[in-house]
KEKE-3310 file (N, C-alpha, C; in steps of 0.2 Angstrom, whole numbers, plus 5000, padded with zeros to 4 digits):
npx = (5168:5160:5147:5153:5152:5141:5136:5141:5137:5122:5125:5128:5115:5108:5094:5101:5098:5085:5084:5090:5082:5070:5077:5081:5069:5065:5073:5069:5055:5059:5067:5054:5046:5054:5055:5041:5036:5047:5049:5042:5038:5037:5050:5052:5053:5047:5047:5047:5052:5066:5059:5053:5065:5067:5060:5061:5076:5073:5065:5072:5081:5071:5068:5080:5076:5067:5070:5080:5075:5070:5056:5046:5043:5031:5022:5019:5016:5002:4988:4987:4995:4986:4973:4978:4980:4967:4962:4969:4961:4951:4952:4956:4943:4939:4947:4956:4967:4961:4960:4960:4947:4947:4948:4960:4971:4983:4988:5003:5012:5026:5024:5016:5005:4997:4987:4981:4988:4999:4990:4988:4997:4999:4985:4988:4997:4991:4979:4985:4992:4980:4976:4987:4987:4974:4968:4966:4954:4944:4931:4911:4908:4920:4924:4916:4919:4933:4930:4921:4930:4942:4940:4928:4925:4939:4937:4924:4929:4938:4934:4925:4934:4936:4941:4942:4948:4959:4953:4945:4956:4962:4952:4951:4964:4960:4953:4959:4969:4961:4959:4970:4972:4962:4946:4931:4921:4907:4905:4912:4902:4890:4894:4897:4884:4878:4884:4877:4864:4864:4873:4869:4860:4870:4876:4869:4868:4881:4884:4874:4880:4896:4905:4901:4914:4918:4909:4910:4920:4917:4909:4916:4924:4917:4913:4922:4924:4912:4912:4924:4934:4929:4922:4930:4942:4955:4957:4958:4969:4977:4980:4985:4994:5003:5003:5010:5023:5027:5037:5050:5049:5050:5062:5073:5067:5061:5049:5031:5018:5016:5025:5017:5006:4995:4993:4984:4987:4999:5011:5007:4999:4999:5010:5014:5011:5020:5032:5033:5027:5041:5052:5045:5038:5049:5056:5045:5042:5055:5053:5043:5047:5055:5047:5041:5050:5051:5039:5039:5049:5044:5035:5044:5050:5036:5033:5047:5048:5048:5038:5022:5016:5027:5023:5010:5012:5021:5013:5002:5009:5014:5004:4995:5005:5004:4992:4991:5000:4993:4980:4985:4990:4981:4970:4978:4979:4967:4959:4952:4941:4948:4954:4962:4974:4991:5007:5018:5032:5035:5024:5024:5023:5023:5021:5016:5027:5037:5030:5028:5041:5046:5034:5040:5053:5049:5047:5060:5067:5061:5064:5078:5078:5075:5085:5095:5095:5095:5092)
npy = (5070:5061:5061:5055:5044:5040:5040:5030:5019:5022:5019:5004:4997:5003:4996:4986:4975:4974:4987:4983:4974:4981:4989:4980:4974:4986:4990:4978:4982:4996:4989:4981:4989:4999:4988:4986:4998:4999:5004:4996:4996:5009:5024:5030:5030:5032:5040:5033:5024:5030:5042:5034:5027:5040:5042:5034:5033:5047:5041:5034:5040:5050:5041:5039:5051:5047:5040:5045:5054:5050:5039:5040:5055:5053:5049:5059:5071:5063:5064:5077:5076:5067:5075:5084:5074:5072:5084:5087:5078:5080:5092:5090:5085:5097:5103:5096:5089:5081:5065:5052:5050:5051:5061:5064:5069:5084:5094:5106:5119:5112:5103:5087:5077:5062:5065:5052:5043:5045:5046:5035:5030:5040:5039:5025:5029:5037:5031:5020:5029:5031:5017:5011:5020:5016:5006:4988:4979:4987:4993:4995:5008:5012:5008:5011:5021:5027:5018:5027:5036:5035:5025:5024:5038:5041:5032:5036:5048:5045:5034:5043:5053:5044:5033:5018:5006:5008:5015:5003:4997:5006:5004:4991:4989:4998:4988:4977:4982:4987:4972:4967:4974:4968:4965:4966:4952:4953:4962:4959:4949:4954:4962:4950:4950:4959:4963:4953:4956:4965:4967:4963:4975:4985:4982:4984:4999:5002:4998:5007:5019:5017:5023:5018:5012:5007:4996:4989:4983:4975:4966:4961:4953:4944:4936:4937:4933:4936:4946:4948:4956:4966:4974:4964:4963:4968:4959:4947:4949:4952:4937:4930:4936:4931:4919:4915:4918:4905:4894:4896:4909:4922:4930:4943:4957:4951:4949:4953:4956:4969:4980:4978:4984:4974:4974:4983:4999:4991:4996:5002:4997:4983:4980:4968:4958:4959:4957:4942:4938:4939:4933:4922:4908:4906:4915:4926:4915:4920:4933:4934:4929:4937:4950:4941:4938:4954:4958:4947:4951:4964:4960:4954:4965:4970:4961:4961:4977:4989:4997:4998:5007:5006:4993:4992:5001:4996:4983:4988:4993:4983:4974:4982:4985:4970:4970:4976:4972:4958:4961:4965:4954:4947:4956:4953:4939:4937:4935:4943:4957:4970:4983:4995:4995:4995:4988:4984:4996:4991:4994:5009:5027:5039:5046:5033:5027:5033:5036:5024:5021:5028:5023:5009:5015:5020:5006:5001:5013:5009:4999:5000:5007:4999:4995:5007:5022:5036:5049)
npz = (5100:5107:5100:5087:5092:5095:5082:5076:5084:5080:5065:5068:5074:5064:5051:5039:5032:5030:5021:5013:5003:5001:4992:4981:4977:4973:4961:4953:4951:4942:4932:4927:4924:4913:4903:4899:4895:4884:4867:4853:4841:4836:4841:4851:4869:4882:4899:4910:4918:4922:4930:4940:4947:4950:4961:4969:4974:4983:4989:4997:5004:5010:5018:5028:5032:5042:5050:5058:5070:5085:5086:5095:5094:5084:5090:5101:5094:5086:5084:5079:5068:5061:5060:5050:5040:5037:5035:5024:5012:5012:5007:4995:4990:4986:4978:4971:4960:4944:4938:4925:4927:4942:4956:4964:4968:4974:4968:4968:4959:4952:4958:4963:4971:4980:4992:4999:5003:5009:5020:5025:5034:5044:5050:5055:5063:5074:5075:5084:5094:5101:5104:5111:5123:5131:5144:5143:5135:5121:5126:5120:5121:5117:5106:5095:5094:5091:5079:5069:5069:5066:5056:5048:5045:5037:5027:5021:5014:5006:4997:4991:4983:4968:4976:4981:4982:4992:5001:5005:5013:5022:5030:5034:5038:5053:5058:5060:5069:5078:5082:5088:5098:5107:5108:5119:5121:5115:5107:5098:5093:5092:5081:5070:5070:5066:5055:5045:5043:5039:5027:5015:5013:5012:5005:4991:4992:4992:4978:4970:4971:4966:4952:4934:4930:4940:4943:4931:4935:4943:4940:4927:4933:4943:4930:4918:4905:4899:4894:4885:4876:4881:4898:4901:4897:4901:4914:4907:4899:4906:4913:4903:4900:4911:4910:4899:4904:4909:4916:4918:4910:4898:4895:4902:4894:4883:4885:4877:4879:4885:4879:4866:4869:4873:4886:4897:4907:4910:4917:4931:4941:4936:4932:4940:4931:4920:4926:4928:4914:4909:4919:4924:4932:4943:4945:4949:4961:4967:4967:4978:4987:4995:4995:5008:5016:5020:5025:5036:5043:5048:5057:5068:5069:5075:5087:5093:5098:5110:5116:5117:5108:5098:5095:5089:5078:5070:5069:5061:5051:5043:5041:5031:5023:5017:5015:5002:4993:4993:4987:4977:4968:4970:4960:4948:4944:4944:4952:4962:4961:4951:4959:4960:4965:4967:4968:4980:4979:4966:4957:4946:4951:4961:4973:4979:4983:4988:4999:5005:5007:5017:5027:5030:5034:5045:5052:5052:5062:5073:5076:5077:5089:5099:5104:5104:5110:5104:5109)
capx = (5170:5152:5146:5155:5153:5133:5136:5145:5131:5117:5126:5132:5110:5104:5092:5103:5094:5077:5086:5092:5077:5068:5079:5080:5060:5061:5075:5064:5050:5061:5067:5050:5044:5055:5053:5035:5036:5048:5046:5042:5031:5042:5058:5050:5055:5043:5053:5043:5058:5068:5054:5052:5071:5072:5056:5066:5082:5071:5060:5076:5081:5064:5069:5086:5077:5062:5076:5086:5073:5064:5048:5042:5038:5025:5016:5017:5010:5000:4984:4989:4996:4980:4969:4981:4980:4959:4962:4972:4957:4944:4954:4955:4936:4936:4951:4960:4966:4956:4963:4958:4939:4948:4950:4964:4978:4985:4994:5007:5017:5024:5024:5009:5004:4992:4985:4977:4996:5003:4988:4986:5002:4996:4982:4992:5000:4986:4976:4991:4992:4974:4974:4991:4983:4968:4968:4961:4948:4940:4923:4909:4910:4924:4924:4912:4922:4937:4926:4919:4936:4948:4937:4921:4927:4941:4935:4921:4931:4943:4929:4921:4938:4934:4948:4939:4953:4963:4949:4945:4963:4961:4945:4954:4969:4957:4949:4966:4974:4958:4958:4976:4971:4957:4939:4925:4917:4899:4903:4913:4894:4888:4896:4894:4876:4875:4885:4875:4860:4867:4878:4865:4857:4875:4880:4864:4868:4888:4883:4871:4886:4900:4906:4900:4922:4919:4903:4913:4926:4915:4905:4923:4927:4912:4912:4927:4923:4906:4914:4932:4934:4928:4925:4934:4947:4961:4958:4960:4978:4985:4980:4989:5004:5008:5003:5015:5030:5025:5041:5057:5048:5052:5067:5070:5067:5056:5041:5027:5011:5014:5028:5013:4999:4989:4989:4982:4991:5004:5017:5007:4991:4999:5017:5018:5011:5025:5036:5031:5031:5048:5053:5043:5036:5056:5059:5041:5046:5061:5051:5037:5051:5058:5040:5039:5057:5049:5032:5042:5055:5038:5031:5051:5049:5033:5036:5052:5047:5051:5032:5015:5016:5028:5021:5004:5013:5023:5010:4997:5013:5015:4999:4996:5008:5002:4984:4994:5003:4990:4977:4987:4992:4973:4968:4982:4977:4960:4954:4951:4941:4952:4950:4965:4980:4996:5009:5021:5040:5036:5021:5026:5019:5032:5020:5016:5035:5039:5026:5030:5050:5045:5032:5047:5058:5046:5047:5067:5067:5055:5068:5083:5077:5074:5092:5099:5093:5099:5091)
capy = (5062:5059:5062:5052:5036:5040:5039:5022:5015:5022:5016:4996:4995:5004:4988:4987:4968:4976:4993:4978:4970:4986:4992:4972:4972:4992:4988:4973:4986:5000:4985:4980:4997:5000:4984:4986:5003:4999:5005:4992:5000:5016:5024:5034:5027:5036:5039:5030:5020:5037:5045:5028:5029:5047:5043:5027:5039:5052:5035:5030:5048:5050:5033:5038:5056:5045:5035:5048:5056:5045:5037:5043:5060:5053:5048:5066:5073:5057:5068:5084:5072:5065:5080:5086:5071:5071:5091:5086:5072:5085:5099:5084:5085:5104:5108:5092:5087:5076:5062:5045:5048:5051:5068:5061:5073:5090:5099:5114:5120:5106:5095:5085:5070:5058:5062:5047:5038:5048:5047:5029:5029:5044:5033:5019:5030:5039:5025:5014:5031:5031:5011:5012:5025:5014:5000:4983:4978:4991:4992:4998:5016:5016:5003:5015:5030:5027:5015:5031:5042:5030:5020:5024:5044:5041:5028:5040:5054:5041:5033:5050:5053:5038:5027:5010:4999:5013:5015:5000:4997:5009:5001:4983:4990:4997:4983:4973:4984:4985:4965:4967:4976:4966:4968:4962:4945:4953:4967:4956:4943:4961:4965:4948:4948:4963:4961:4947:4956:4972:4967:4963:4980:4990:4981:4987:5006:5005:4996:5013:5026:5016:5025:5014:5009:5001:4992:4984:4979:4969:4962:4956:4949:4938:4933:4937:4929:4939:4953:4948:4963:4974:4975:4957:4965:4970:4952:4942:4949:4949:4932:4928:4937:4927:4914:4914:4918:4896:4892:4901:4915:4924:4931:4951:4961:4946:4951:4957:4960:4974:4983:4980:4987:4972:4975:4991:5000:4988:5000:5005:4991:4976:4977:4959:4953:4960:4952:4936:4936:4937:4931:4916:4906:4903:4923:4927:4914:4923:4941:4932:4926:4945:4952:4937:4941:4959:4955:4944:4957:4969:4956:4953:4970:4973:4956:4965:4984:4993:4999:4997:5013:5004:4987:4993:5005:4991:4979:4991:4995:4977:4972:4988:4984:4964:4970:4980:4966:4952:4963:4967:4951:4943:4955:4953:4934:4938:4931:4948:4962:4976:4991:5000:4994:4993:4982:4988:4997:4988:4999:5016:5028:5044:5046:5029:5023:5038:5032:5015:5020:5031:5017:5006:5019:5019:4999:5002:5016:5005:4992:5001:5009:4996:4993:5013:5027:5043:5056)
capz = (5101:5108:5092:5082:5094:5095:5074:5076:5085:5076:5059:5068:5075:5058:5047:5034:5028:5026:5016:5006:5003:4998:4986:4977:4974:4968:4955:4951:4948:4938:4927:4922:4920:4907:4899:4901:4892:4880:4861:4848:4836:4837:4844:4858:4873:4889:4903:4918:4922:4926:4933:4944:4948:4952:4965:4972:4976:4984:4994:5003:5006:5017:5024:5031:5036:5045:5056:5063:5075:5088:5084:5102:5092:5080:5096:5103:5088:5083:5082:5076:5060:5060:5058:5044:5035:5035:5031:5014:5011:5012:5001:4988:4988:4984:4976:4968:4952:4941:4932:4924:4930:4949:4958:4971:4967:4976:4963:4971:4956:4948:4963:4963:4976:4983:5000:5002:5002:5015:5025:5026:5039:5047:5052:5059:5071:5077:5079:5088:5100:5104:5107:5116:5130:5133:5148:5143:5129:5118:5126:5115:5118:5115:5100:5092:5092:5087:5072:5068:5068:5061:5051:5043:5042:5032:5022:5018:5010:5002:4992:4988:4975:4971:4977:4984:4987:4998:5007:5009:5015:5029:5036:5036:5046:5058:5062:5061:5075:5084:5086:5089:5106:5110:5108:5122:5116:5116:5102:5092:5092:5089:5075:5068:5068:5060:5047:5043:5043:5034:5022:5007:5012:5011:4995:4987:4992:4989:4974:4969:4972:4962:4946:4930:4927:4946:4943:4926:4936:4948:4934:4922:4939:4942:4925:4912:4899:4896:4887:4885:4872:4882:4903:4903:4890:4908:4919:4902:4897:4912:4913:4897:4901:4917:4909:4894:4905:4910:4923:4918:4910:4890:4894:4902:4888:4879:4882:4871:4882:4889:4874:4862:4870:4876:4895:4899:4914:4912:4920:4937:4945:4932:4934:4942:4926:4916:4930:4927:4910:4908:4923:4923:4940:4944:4945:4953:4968:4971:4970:4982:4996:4996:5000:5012:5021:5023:5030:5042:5046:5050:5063:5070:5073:5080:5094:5099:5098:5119:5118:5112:5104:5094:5094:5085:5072:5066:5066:5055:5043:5040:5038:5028:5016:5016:5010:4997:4990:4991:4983:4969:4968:4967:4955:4942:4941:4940:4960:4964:4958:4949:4964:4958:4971:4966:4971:4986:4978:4961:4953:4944:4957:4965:4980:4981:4983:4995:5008:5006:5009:5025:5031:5031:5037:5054:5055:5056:5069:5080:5076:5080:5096:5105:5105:5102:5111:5101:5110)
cpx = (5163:5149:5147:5152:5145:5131:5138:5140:5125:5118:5127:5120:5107:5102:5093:5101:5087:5076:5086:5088:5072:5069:5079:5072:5058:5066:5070:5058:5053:5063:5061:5046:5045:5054:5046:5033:5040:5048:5047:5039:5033:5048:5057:5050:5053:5050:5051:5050:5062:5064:5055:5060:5073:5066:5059:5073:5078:5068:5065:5080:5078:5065:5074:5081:5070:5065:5078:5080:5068:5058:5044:5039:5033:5021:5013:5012:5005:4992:4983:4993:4990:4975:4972:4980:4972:4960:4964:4966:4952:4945:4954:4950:4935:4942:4958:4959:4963:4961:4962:4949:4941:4949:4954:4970:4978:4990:4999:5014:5017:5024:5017:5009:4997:4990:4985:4983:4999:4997:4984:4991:4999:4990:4985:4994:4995:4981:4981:4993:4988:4974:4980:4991:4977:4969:4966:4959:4945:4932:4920:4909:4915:4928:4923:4915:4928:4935:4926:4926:4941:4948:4932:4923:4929:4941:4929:4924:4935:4941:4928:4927:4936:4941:4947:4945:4957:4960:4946:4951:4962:4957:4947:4958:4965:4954:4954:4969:4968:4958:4965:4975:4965:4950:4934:4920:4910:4899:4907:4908:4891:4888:4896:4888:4873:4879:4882:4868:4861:4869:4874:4862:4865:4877:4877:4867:4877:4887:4881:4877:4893:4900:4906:4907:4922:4914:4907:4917:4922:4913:4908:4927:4922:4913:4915:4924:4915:4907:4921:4936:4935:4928:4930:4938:4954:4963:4961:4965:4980:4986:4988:4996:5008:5008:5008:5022:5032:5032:5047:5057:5054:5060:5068:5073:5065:5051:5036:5022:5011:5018:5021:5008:4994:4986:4991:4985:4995:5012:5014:5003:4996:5006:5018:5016:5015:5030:5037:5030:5037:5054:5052:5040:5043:5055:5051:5039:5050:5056:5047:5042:5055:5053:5042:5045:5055:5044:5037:5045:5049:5037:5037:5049:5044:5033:5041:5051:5048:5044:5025:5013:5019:5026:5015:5006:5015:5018:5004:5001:5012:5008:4995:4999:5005:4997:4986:4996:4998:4983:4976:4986:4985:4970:4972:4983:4969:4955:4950:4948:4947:4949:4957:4972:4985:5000:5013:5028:5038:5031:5024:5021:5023:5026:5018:5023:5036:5036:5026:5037:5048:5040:5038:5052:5056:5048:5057:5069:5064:5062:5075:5083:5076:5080:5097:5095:5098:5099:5090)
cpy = (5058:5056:5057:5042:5033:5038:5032:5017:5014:5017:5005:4995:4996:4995:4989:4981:4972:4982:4987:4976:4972:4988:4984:4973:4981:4993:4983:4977:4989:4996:4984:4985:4999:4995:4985:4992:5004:5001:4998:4994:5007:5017:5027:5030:5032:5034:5040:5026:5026:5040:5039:5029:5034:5046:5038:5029:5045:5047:5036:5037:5050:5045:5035:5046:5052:5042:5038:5051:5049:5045:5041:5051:5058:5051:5054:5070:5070:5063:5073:5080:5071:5070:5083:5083:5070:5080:5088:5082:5075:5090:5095:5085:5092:5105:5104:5091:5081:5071:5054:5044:5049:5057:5065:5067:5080:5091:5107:5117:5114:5099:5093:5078:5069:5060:5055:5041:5041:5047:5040:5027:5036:5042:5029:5023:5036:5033:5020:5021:5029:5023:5011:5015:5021:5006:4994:4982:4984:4989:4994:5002:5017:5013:5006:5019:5030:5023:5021:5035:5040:5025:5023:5032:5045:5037:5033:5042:5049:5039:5038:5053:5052:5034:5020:5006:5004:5013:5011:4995:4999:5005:4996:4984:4992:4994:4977:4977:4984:4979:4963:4970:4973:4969:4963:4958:4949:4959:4964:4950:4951:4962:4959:4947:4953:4964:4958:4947:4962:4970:4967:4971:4985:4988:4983:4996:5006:5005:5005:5019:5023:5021:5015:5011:5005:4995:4986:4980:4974:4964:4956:4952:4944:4934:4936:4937:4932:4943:4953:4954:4970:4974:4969:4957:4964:4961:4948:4942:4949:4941:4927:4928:4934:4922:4911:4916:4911:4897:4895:4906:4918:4925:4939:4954:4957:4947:4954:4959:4968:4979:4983:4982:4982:4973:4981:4990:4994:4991:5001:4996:4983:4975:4970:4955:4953:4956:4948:4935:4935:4933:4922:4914:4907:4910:4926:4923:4917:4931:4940:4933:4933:4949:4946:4939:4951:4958:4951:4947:4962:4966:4955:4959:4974:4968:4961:4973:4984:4995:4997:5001:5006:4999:4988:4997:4998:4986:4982:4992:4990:4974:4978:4986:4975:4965:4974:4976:4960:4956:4965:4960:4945:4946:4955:4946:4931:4934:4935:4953:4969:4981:4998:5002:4992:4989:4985:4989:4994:4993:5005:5021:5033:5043:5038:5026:5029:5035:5027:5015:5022:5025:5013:5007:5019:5012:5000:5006:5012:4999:4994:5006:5005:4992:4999:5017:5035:5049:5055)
cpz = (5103:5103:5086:5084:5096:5087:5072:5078:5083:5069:5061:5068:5068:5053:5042:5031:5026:5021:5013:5001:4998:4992:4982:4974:4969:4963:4951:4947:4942:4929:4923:4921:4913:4901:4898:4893:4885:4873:4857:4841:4834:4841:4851:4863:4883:4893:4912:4920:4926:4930:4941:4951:4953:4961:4972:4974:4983:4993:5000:5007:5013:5022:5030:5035:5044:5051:5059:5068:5078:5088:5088:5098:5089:5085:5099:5099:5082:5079:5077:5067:5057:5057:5050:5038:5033:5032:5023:5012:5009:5007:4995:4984:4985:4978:4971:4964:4950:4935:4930:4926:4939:4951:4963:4974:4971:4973:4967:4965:4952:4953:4966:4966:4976:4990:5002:5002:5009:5020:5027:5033:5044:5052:5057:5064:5074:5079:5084:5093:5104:5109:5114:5125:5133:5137:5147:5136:5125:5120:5118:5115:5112:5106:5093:5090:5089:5079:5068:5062:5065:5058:5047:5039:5036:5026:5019:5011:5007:4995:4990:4983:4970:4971:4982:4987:4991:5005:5010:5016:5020:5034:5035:5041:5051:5063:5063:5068:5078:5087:5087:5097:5109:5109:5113:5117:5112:5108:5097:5087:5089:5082:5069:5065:5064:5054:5043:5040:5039:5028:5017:5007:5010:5006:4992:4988:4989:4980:4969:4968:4970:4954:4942:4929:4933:4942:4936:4930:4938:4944:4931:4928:4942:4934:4918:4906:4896:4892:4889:4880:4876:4891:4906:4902:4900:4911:4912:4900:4902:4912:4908:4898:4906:4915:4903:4896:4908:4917:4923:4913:4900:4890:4899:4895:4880:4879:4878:4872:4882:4883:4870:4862:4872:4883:4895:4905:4917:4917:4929:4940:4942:4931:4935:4936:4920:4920:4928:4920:4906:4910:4924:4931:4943:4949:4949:4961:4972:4973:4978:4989:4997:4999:5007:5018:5024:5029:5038:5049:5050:5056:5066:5073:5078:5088:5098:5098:5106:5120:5115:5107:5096:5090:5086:5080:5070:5065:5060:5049:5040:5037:5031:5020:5009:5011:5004:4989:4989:4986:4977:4966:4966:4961:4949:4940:4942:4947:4963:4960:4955:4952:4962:4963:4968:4969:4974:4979:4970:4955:4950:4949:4959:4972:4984:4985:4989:5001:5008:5009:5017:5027:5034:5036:5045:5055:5057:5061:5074:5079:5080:5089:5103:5106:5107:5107:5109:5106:5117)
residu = (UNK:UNK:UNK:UNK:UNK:UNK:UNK:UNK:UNK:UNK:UNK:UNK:UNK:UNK:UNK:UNK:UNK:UNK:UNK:UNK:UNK:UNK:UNK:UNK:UNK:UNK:UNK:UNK:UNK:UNK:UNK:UNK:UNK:UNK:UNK:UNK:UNK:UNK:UNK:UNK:UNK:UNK:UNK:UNK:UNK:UNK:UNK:UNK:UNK:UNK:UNK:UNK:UNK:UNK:UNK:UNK:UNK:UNK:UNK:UNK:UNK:UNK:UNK:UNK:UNK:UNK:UNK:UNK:UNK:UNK:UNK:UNK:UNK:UNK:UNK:UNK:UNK:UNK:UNK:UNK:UNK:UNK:UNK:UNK:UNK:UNK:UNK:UNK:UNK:UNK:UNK:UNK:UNK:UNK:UNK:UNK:UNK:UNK:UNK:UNK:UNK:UNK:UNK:UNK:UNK:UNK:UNK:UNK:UNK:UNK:UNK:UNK:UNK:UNK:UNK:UNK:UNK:UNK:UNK:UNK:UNK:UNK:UNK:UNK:UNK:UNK:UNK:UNK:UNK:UNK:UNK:UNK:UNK:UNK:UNK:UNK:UNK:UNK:UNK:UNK:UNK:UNK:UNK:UNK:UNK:UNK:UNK:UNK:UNK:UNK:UNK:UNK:UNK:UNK:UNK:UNK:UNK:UNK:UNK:UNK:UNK:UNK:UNK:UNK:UNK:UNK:UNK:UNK:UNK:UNK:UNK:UNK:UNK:UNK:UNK:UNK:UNK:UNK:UNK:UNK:UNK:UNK:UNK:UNK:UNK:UNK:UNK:UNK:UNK:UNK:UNK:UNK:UNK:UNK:UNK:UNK:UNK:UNK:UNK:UNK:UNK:UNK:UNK:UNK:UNK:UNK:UNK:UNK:UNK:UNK:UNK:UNK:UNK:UNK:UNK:UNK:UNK:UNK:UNK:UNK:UNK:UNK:UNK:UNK:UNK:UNK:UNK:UNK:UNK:UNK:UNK:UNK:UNK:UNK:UNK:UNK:UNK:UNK:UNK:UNK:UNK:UNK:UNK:UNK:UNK:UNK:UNK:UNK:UNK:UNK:UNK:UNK:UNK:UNK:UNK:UNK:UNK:UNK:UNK:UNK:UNK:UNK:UNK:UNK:UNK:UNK:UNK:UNK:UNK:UNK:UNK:UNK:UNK:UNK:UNK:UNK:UNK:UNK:UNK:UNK:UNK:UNK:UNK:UNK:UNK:UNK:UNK:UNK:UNK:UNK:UNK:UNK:UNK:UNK:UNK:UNK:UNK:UNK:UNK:UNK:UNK:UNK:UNK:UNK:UNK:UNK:UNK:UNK:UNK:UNK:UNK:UNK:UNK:UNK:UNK:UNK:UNK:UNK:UNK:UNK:UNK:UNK:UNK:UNK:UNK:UNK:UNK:UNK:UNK:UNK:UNK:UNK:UNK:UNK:UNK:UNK:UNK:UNK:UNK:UNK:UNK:UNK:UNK:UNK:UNK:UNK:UNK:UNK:UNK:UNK:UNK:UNK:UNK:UNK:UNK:UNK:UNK:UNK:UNK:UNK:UNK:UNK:UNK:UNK:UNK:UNK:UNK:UNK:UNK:UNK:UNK:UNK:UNK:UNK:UNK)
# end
C-alpha cells in the first residue's frame, strides 16, 4: 500500500512539461533528419531517421531511469564519476576509433560512443560537489586547483581527439559555475590582465596545433566569400538554405538543400538549417520558444533546487545545454566559426541525444525532490 501511494506521488511531482518539451524539439529533429536525407536522385532512403528514433526511445528510457534514484548519490560518488570520465578520455587517446579526421569514439562490439558527451555532465556534478563543500568565495588556491582539475585538464585531452567546441564547452561551464560561487575581486582583476596579455601569445600556439579542416573553418569564417567553392563552400549553403525558407518556410518535405547534396552534414551540425528551410522563420520561432521554455525551466529549477549541490548541477546543465544551442545556432548562419556542435535533441547523434536525455533527466530529479522525497 505504501508502495503504491509513494508511486502516486512520484508520478502527480514527476516534470511532465519539460518531458513534453523534449520530445517536441526531438520529433522536430527526427522529421528533418529524414527529410534532410530523403532520396531524390535515387530510391535509397538511409535510415538516420530510424536510427535517430530508436536513439530518442532509448534517451527518454535513461531519463525515467535518471529520476528514480535521488540525486543526493551523484554527489556521494561525484568523484569517482569523475575520474572514470577523464579515464574514458584518456583510453580515447590510446585506443579510440578514428573517424572523419577525429579519434573520439570507444567502440565495444557493435556499441560505440562518444566519451566526451557523457563526460561533459559528469563534470558539472563533480565540480558542483567540489564548489558546494567550500565556505565563501573561491580564493586563489583554491581557484587554481580546481581551474586545473576541471578546466584546463579536460579541455586538454578533449582538444587532443580533436573535438574544440566540446572542449571548449567544458572550459566555459567551468568558469560559468565558478562565477556562480563567487570569485575574490583581486583574481577576477588577475585574470583579466592576463588574458589581456596572453591571449595574442595562446592564439599563436592553439593556432600551431589545429588540424588544417580547423584552420579552414576559422579562415571561411572571417572571410566566406574567399573561397565560397571550397573552405567557404559549408557557411555559404547553410546560409542560402535558411534563407530560402524566407518567413513561412518551402513546405516539410519541399526542401532541396539538403536532399540534393548542397549542405554538407546537413543531417548532424546543420539540421537547423534544414529546419528552416522548410519551416521558414514562422516555424523556426516556434522551435526557438521551446528551447527558450527549457532553458527557463533549467533556471526554475536551479532557483528552487533544497541544496546547492542541486542549485549548481542544474545551473551547469542549463547553461551547458545553452552554449550548445547558441553555438549551433551562430555557426549555421555563419556568426560563428564551424567547431563542430551540434544542436541540443535535433542533431543525428545516439550518444549525443542519450546525454542530453539524462542531463535533463537530473534537472527533473532536482526538480522533483525538492518537493518528493522517495528514499
Amino acid at each position: 500500500m505504501r508502495f503504491i501511494q509513494v508511486n502516486r506521488k512520484y508520478l502527480k511531482q514527476f516534470d511532465w512539461y519539460t518531458l513534453l518539451i523534449l520530445l517536441m524539439i526531438s520529433l522536430a529533429g527526427v522529421m528533418s533528419i529524414y527529410s534532410a536525407t530523403r532520396p531524390m536522385m535515387s530510391s535509397i532512403q538511409p535510415n538516420y531517421y530510424l536510427k535517430q528514433l530508436l536513439w530518442m526511445c532509448i534517451g527518454v528510457c535513461m531519463l525515467m531511469v535518471v529520476v528514480i534514484f535521488d540525486y543526493a548519490w551523484l554527489k556521494k560518488f561525484g568523484y569517482v564519476l569523475y575520474l572514470l570520465g577523464l579515464f574514458m578520455l584518456l583510453l580515447v587517446l590510446f585506443v579510440g576509433k578514428s573517424g572523419m579526421g577525429a579519434q573520439r569514439w570507444l567502440e565495444f562490439g557493435f556499441f560505440r560512443f562518444q566519451p566526451s558527451d557523457l563526460f561533459r555532465i559528469l563534470m558539472i556534478v563533480a565540480l558542483s560537489r567540489y564548489l558546494c563543500t567550500l565556505k565563501g568565495p573561491l580564493t586563489r588556491w583554491k581557484f587554481l586547483f580546481s581551474l586545473g582539475v576541471f578546466g584546463i585538464l579536460p579541455f586538454i585531452l578533449i582538444i587532443k581527439q580533436p573535438h574544440l567546441g566540446t572542449g571548449l564547452i567544458v572550459l566555459a561551464t567551468y568558469f560559468f559555475l565558478a562565477l556562480s560561487k563567487k570569485i575574490e575581486k583581486t583574481i577576477l582583476i588577475t585574470i583579466l590582465i592576463l588574458s589581456l596579455l596572453v591571449l595574442p601569445l595562446l592564439g599563436k600556439t592553439i593556432w600551431k596545433h589545429l588540424k588544417d579542416y580547423q584552420k579552414n573553418r576559422i579562415v571561411a569564417f572571417i572571410d566566406p566569400a574567399r573561397d565560397p567553392k571550397g573552405i567557404g563552400y559549408q557557411i555559404e549553403q547553410s546560409k542560402i538554405t535558411i534563407g530560402s525558407g524566407m518567413l513561412f518556410g518551402r513546405g516539410y518535405l519541399k526542401g532541396t538543400q539538403g536532399p540534393l547534396r548542397f549542405l554538407p552534414e546537413k543531417h548532424t551540425d546543420f539540421i537547423f538549417s534544414v529546419f528552416a528551410e522548410e519551416w521558414g522563420f514562422v516555424g523556426s520561432m516556434a522551435i526557438f520558444a521551446f528551447y527558450l521554455l527549457l532553458f527557463v525551466r533549467g533556471l526554475d529549477t536551479a532557483v528552487k533546487a533544497k541544496d546547492d549541490f542541486g542549485r549548481f548541477v542544474a545551473l551547469g546543465i542549463t547553461f551547458m545545454l545553452f552554449l550548445y544551442f547558441i553555438i549551433n545556432l551562430g555557426m549555421v548562419i555563419g556568426m560563428m566559426p564551424v567547431v563542430g556542435v551540434p544542436i541540443p535533441f535535433m542533431s543525428y547523434g545516439g550518444t549525443s541525444m542519450v546525454a542530453n536525455y539524462m542531463a535533463v533527466g537530473i534537472l527533473i530529479n532536482i526538480r522533483m525532490r525538492r518537493l518528493l522525497l522517495l528514499y
